[in-house]
C-alpha positions in Angstrom: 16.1 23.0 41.7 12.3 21.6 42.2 10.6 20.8 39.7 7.2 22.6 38.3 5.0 19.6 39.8 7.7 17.9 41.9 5.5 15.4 43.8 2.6 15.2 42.8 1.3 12.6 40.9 -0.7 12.9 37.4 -3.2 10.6 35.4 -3.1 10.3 31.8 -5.4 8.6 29.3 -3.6 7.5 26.2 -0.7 7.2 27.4 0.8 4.4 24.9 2.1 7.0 22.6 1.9 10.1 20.9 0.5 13.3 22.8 -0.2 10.9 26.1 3.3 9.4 26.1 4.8 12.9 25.6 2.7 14.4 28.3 4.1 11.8 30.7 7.5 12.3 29.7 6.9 16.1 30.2 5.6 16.0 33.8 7.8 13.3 35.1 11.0 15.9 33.9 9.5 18.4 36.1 9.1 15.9 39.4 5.7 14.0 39.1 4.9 10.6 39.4 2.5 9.3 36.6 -0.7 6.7 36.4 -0.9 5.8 32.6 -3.4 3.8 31.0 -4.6 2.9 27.0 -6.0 0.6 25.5 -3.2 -0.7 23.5 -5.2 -2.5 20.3 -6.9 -1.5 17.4 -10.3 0.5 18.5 -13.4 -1.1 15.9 -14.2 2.2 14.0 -10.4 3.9 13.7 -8.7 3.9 10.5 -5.3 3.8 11.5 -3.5 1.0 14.1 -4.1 1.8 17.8 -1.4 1.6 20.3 0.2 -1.8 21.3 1.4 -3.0 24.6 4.6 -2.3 23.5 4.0 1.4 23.3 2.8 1.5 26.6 5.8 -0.3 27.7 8.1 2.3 26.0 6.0 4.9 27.7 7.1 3.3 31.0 10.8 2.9 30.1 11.1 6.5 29.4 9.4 7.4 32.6 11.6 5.5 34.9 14.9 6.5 33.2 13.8 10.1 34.4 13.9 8.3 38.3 10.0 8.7 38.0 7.7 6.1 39.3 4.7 5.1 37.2 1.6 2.4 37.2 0.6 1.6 33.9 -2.5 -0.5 32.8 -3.9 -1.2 29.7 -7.6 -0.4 30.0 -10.1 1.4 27.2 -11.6 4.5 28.4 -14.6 3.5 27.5 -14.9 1.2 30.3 -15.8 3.4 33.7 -15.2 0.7 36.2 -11.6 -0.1 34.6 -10.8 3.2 34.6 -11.6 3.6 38.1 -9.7 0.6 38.9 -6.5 2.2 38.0 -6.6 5.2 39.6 -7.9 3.5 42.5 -4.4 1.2 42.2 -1.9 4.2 41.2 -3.2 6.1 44.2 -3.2 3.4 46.3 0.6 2.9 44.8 2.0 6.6 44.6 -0.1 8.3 47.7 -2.0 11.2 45.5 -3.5 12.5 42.8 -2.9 16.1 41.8 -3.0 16.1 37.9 -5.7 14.5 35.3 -5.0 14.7 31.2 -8.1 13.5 29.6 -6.1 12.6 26.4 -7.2 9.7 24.8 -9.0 10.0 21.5 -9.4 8.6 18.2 -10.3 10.2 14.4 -12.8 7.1 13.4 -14.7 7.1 10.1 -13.8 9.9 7.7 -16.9 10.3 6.0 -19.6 12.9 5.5 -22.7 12.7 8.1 -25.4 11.2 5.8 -22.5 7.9 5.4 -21.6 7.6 9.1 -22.7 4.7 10.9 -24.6 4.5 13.7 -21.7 2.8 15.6 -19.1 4.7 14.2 -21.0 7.8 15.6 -21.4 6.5 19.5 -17.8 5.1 19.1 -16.6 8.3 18.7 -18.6 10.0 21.6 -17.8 7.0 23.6 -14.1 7.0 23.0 -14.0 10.8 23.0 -16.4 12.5 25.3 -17.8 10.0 27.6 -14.1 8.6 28.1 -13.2 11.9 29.1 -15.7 12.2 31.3 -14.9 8.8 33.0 -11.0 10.0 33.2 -12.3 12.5 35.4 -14.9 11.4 37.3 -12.4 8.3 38.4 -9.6 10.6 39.3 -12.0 13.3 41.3 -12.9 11.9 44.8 -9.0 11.1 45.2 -7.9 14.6 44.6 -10.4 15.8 46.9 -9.6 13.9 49.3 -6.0 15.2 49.2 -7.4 18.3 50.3 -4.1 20.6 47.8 -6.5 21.0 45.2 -5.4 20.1 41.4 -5.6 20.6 37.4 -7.7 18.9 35.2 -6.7 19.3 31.8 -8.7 17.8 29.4 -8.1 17.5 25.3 -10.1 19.1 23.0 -8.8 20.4 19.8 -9.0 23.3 17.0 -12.2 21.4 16.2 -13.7 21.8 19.7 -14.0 25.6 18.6 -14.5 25.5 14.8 -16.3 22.9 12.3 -14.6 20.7 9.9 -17.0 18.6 6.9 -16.4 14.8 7.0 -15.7 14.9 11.4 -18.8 15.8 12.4 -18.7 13.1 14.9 -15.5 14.5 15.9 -16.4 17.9 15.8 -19.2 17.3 18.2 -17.5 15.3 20.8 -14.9 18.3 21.2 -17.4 20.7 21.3 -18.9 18.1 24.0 -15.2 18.3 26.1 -15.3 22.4 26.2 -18.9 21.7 27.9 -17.6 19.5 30.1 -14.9 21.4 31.0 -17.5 24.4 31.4 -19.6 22.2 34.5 -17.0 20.9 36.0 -15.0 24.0 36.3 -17.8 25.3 38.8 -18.6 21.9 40.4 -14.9 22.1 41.7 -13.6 25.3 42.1 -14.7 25.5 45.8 -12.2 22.4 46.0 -9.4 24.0 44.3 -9.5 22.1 41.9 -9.0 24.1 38.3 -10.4 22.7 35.0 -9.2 23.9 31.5 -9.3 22.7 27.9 -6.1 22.3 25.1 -6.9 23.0 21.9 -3.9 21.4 19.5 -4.1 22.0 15.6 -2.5 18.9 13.9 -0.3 17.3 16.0 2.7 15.3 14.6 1.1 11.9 15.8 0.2 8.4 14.2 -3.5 10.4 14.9 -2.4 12.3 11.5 0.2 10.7 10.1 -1.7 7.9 8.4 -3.3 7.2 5.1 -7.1 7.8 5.8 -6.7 11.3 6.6 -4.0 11.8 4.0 -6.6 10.8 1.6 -9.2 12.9 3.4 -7.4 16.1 2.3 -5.9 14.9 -0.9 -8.6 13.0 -2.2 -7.5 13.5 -5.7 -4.2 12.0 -5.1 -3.8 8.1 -5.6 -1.6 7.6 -3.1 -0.7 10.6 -0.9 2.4 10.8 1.3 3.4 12.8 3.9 4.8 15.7 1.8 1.7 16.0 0.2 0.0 16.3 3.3 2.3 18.6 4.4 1.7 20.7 1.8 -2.1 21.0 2.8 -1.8 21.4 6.1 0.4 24.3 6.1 -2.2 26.1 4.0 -4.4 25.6 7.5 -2.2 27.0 9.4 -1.5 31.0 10.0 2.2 30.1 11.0 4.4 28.7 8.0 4.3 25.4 9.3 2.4 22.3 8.9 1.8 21.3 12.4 3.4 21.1 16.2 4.8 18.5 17.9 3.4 16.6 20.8 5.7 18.2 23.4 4.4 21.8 21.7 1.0 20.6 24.0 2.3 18.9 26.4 4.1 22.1 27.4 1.1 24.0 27.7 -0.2 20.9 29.6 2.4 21.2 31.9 1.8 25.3 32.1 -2.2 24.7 33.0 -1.1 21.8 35.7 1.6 23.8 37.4 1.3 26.7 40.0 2.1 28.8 37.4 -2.0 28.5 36.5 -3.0 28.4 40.1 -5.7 30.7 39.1 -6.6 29.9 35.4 -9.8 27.6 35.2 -12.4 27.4 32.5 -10.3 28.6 29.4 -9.7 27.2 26.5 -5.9 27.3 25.7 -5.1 26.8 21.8 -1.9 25.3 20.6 -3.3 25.9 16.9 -0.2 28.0 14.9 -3.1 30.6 14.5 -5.5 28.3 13.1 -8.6 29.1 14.3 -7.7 32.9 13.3 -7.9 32.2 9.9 
């Protein structure tokens, strides 16, 4: 039986590890090809250890043992023309381009406005809104020209609809994605071309599962673990758990790329465990 995007070919920021390598995995099991890019090193303002080359070579190895084919590049989102550069190569590579995930994105400083720094602040919008942005505006003209129409499925999170203190940064730029998504979704309909945002709660990812943010919700705790953090972050959650798992998104992912969704565009699909209902 055919898959739910056999042939057709998706681009994924992030792709190294976590939600991007799972969203991969995910769409190459149901038949498409994949153009993967990260940045694979440490980005100046994060608190935790970015993705390695490594990861982005696992990323490939799990992609090809599904009989998949897949270009993979390390290049920071940041940079437009590098961006461009790949898609320009997978296309050139794989034929098409049906699917975008607009997935890489980084937590930076953990700190309350007034102690941000000027540069942690644009690294975030950089990394996390404008990078997003430059995902799609690289992958755009070449599903147009295709002329089947497509999904662009960009990442925002539970705090692209609510606040949290200490993220404002964070906070903003996913508040930035939904508004994104919102243009975008009528610059391209008469394309065919759907637009829609995901909006994961904590996602079990090396983007949580690292000391800074354990300290940033147990900040009374001398050295927190990740029972401790569990503990919290179940309390944020309206299911009795603590968070999902990347496949959890990348499900929905798949869902909003697939013809299943042929005529969803411009919603904003939570993941959450009932977060945002609380």
């Amino acid at each position: 039986m055919a898959g739910r995007v056999e042939g057709k070919v998706a681009f994924i920021s992030g792709a190294a590890r976590g939600q991007g390598r799972s969203h991969a995995i995910r769409l190459a099991e149901e038949g498409a090809d994949i153009i993967a890019f990260d940045i694979c090193k440490d980005v100046e303002t994060n608190e935790y250890a970015g993705s390695t080359p490594e990861d982005l070579a696992e990323t490939v190895r799990q992609v090809e043992a599904l009989d998949r084919r897949i270009v993979a590049r390390e290049v920071d989102v940041r940079d437009y023309d590098a961006v461009k550069a790949v898609a320009d190569e997978g296309v050139a590579e794989l034929g098409r381009l049906d699917i975008v995930a607009g997935n890489a994105g980084i937590t930076g400083e953990l700190n309350p406005t007034e102690d941000q720094s000027e540069f942690g602040w644009q690294t975030m919008i950089d990394v996390n809104l404008t990078g997003v942005r430059h995902t799609a505006k690289a992958a755009i003209p070449h599903i147009k020209a295709g002329g089947n129409g497509g999904a662009i499925i960009l990442t925002s999170s539970t705090a692209g609809i609510k606040g949290y203190a200490n993220l404002s940064h964070y906070v903003a730029a996913k508040h930035g994605v939904v508004g994104l998504m919102k243009a975008l979704v009528l610059e391209l309909a008469g394309d065919s071309i759907r637009v829609n945002t995901v909006h994961p709660t904590q996602v079990d990812t090396d983007m949580i599962q690292n000391d800074s943010l354990y300290r940033l919700f147990l900040p009374d705790k001398e050295n927190p673990t990740r029972e401790d953090f569990a503990a919290v972050s179940r309390g944020m959650q309206a299911l009795p758990i603590p968070w999902v798992e990347a496949r959890d998104i990348s499900n929905a992912l798949l869902f909003l790329a697939s013809d299943e969704a042929r005529y969803i565009t411009g919603q904003q699909l939570k993941v959450d465990a009932g977060q945002t209902s609380l």
